[in-house]
C-alpha positions as CSV (number, residue, x, y, z in Angstrom):
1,X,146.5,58.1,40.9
2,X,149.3,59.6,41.5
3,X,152.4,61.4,39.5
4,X,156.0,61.7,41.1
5,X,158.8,63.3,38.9
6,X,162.3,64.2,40.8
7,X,165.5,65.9,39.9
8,X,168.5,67.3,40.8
9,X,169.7,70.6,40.6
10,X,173.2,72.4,40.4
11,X,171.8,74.7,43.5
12,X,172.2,75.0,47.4
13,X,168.4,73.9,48.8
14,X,168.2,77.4,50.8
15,X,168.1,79.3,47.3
16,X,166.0,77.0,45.3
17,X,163.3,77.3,48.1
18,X,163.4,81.1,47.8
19,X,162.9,80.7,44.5
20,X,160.0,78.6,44.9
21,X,158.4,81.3,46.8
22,X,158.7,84.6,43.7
23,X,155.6,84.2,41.4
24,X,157.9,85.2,38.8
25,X,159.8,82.0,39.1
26,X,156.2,80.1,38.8
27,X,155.7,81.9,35.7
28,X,158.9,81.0,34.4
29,X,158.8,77.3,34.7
30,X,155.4,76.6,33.1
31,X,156.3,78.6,30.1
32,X,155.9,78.1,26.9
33,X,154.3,75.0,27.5
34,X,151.6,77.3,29.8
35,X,150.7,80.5,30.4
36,X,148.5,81.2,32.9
37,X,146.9,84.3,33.3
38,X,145.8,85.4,37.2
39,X,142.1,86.2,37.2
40,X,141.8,86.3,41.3
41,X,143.4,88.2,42.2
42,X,144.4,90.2,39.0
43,X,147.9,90.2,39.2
44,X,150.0,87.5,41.4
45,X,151.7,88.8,44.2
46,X,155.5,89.2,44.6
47,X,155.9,85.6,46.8
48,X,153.9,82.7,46.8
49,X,152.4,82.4,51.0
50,X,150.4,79.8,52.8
51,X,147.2,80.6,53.1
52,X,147.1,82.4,49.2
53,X,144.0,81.4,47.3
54,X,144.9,81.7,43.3
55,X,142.3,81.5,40.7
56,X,144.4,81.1,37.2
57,X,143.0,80.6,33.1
58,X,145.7,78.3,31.7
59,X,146.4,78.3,28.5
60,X,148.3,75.2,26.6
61,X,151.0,76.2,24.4
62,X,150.0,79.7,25.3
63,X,146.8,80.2,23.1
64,X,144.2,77.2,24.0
65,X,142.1,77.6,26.7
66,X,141.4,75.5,29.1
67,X,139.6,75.6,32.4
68,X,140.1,78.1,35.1
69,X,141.6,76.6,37.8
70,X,142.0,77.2,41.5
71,X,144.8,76.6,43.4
72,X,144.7,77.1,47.3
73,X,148.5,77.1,49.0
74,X,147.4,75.1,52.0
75,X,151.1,74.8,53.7
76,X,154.4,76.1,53.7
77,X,156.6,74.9,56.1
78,X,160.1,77.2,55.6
79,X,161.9,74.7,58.2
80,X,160.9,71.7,55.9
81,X,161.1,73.4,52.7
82,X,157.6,71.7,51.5
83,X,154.9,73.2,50.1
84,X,151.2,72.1,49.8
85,X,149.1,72.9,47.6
86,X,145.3,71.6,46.6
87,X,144.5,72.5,42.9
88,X,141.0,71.7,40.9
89,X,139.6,73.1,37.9
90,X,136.0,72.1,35.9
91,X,137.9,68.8,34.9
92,X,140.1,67.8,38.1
93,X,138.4,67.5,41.3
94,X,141.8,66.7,42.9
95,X,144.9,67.7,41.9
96,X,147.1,67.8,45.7
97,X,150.3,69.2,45.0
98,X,153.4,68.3,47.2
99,X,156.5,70.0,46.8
100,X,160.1,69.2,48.6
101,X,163.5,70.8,48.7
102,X,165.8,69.1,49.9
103,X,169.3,69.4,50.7
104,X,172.6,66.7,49.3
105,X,175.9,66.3,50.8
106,X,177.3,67.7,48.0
107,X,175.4,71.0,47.9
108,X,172.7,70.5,45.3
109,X,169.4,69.9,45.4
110,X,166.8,67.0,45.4
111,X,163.2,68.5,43.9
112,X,160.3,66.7,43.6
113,X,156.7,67.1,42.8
114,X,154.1,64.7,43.8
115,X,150.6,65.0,42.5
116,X,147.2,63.0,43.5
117,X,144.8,63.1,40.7
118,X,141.2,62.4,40.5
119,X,139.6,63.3,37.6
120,X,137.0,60.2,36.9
121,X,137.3,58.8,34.0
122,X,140.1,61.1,32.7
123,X,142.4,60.4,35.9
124,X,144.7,58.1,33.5
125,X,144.6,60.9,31.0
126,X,145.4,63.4,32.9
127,X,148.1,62.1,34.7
128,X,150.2,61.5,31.5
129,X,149.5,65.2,31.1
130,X,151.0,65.7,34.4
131,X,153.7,63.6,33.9
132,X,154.7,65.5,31.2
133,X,154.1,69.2,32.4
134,X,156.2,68.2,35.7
135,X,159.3,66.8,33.5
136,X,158.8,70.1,31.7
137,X,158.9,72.2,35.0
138,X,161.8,70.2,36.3
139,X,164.0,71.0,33.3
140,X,162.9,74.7,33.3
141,X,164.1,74.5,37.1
142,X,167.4,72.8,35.6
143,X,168.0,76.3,33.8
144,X,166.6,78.3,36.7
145,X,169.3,76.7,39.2
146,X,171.9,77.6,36.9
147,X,170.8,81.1,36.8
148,X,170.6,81.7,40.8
149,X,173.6,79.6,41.7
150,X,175.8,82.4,41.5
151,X,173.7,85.1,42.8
């Protein structure tokens, strides 16, 4: 199955992408609905980079576990602005992450987030989880745009 959720934001395309790339800002836009701690390696790095294997614990609302989860940045294609990513965890054998900036006439941004899910059983399940963690991202990324518009 799979999950789209789009928005746009008040932000030129060029700066949302660079965004994309600071671990901080990944941090940032799960929160509070998850934290997720970096087990491999310990801390994240400075800027997200194709090739970077990540091995997170999540945590929902910030204090229930669940399962670690690996997430393997597979492209990032700067002339594009897309991002890869292929993501799976005890529960999710699939979880294939697209992500696209794109420019508007009118100098904001179109962002979305496309996500193919196989989880058995618990695909249907789990996809109204996504659903509802990408609408969550995609507002945070509202209030992020605002921030870095002026900078």
């Amino acid at each position: 199955m799979k999950v789209h959720v789009e928005s746009v934001l008040d932000c030129s395309a060029p700066k949302v992408w660079n965004e994309l790339l600071n671990s901080s800002s990944f941090v940032y836009i799960i929160k509070p609905l998850v934290y997720a701690k970096p087990c491999c390696p310990a801390q994240y790095p400075d800027r997200l980079y194709e090739g970077l294997t990540l091995i997170i614990r999540p945590f929902l609302f910030s204090f229930v576990p669940m399962s670690k989860k690996t997430i393997n940045i597979e492209t990032v294609d700067h002339d594009s602005f897309f991002m890869q990513t292929r993501e799976f965890d005890s529960l999710v054998d699939v979880w294939d992450h697209e992500i696209r900036v794109r420019k508007t006439t009118n100098g904001q941004t179109k962002y979305s987030d496309t996500i193919e899910i196989k989880a058995g059983i618990f695909t249907p399940l789990v996809c109204l989880f996504a659903k509802w963690f990408y609408r969550h991202r995609q507002n945070r990324w509202k209030k992020l745009a605002f921030q870095i518009k002026g900078t």
